[in-house]
C-alpha positions as CSV (number, residue, x, y, z in Angstrom):
1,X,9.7,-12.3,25.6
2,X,8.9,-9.6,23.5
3,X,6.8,-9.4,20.3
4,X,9.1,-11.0,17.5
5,X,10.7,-8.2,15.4
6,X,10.6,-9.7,12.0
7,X,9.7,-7.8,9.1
8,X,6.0,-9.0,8.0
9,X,5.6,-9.7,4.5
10,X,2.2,-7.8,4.5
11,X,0.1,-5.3,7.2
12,X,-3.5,-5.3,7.0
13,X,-4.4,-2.4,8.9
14,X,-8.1,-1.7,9.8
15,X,-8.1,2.2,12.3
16,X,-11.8,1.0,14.4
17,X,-13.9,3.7,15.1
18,X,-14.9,5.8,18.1
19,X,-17.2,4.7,20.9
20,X,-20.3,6.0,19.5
21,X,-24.2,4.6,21.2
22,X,-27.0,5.2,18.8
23,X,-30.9,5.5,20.5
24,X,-33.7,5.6,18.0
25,X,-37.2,6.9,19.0
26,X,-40.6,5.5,17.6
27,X,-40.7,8.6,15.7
28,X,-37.7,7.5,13.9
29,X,-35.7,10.2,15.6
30,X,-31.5,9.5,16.2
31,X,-29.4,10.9,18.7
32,X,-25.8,9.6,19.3
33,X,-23.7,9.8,22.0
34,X,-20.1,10.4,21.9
35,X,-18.1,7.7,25.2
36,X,-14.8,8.3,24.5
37,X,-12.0,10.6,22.7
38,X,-10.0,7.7,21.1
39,X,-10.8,5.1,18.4
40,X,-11.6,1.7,19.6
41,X,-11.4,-1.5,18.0
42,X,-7.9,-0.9,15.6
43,X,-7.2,-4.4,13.8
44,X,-4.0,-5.1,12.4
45,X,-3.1,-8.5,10.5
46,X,0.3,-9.6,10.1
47,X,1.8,-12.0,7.7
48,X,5.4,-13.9,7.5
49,X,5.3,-15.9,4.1
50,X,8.4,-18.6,4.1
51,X,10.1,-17.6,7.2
52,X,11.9,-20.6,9.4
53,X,10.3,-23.3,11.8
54,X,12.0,-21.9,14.6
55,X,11.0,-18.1,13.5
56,X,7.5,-19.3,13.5
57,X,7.9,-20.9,17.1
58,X,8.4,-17.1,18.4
59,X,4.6,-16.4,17.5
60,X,3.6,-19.5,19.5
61,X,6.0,-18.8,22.5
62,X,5.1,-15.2,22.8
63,X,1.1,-16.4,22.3
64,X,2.0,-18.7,25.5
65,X,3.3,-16.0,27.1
66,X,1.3,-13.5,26.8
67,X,-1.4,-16.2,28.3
68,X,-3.3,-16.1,24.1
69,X,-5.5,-12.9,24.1
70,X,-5.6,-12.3,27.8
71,X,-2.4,-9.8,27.8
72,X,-1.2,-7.0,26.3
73,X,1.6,-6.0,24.5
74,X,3.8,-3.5,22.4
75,X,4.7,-3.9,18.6
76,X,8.1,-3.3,18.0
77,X,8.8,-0.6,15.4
78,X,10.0,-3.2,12.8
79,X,7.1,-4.5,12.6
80,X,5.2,-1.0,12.6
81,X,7.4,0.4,9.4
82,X,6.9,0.3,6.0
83,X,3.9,2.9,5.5
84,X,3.9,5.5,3.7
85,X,2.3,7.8,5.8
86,X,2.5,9.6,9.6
87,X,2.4,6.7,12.2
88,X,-0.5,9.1,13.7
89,X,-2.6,8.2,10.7
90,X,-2.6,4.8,11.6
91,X,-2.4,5.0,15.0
92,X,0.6,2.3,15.4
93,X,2.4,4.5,17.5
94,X,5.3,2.5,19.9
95,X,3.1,3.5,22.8
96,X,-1.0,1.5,22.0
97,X,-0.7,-1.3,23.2
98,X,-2.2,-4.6,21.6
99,X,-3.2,-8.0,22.4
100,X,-3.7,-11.4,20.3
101,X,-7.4,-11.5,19.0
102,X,-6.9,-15.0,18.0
103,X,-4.1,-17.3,18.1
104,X,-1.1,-17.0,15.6
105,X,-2.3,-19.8,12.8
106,X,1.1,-21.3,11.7
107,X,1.1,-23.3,7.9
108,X,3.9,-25.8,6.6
109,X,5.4,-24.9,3.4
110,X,8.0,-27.6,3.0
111,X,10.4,-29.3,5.6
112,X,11.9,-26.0,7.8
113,X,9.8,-23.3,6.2
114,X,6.4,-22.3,7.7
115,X,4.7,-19.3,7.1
116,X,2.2,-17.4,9.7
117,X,-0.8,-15.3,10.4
118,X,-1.1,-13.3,13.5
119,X,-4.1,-11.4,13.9
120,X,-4.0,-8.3,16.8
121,X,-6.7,-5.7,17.9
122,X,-5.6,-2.5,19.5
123,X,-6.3,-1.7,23.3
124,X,-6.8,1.3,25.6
């Protein structure tokens, strides 16, 4: 099963940085060393405010699926839309691919409405 495609009520969108080692001398003196050409670390929280029970249950399947934070997956580009700018700028292109940094938290509204969290972190 694929990542759900609803629209998310909000994106919280957070780009990482680049693999960057700092080394400090006694004198106080800094060097940094570039590891890598792409950022690291990209967070992105998703929320669904009053969607349906079963709607929510496609965050929990696809959590089970994806065996919780262990695989990786694409976002669909439903999900991905709705910024203003280049999808370069936030690097949510259809091709990084992400994985479950925690498991989707799920929170009863009333009888048949839930509304959920899902928090992701961007992988190489």
């Amino acid at each position: 099963m694929a990542f759900p495609t609803l629209k998310p009520t909000s994106r919280s969108f957070d780009p990482g940085n680049w693999p960057i080692k700092t080394f400090r001398s006694q004198s106080g003196a800094e060097v940094r060393i570039l590891y890598g050409s792409a950022r690291v670390d990209l967070q992105l929280e998703l929320s669904y405010d009053n969607i349906t029970d079963s709607q929510a249950e496609e965050f929990l399947t696809h959590f089970d699926e994806t065996l919780g934070t262990f695989r990786t997956f694409q976002v669909p580009s439903a999900v991905r839309t709705g910024w203003g700018g280049t999808a370069d700028s936030l690097d949510v292109s259809g091709s990084q691919a992400w994985r479950y940094s925690d498991s989707p938290k799920v929170t009863a509204i009333r009888p048949g409405v839930s509304s959920v969290q899902v928090k992701l972190v961007g992988v190489l």
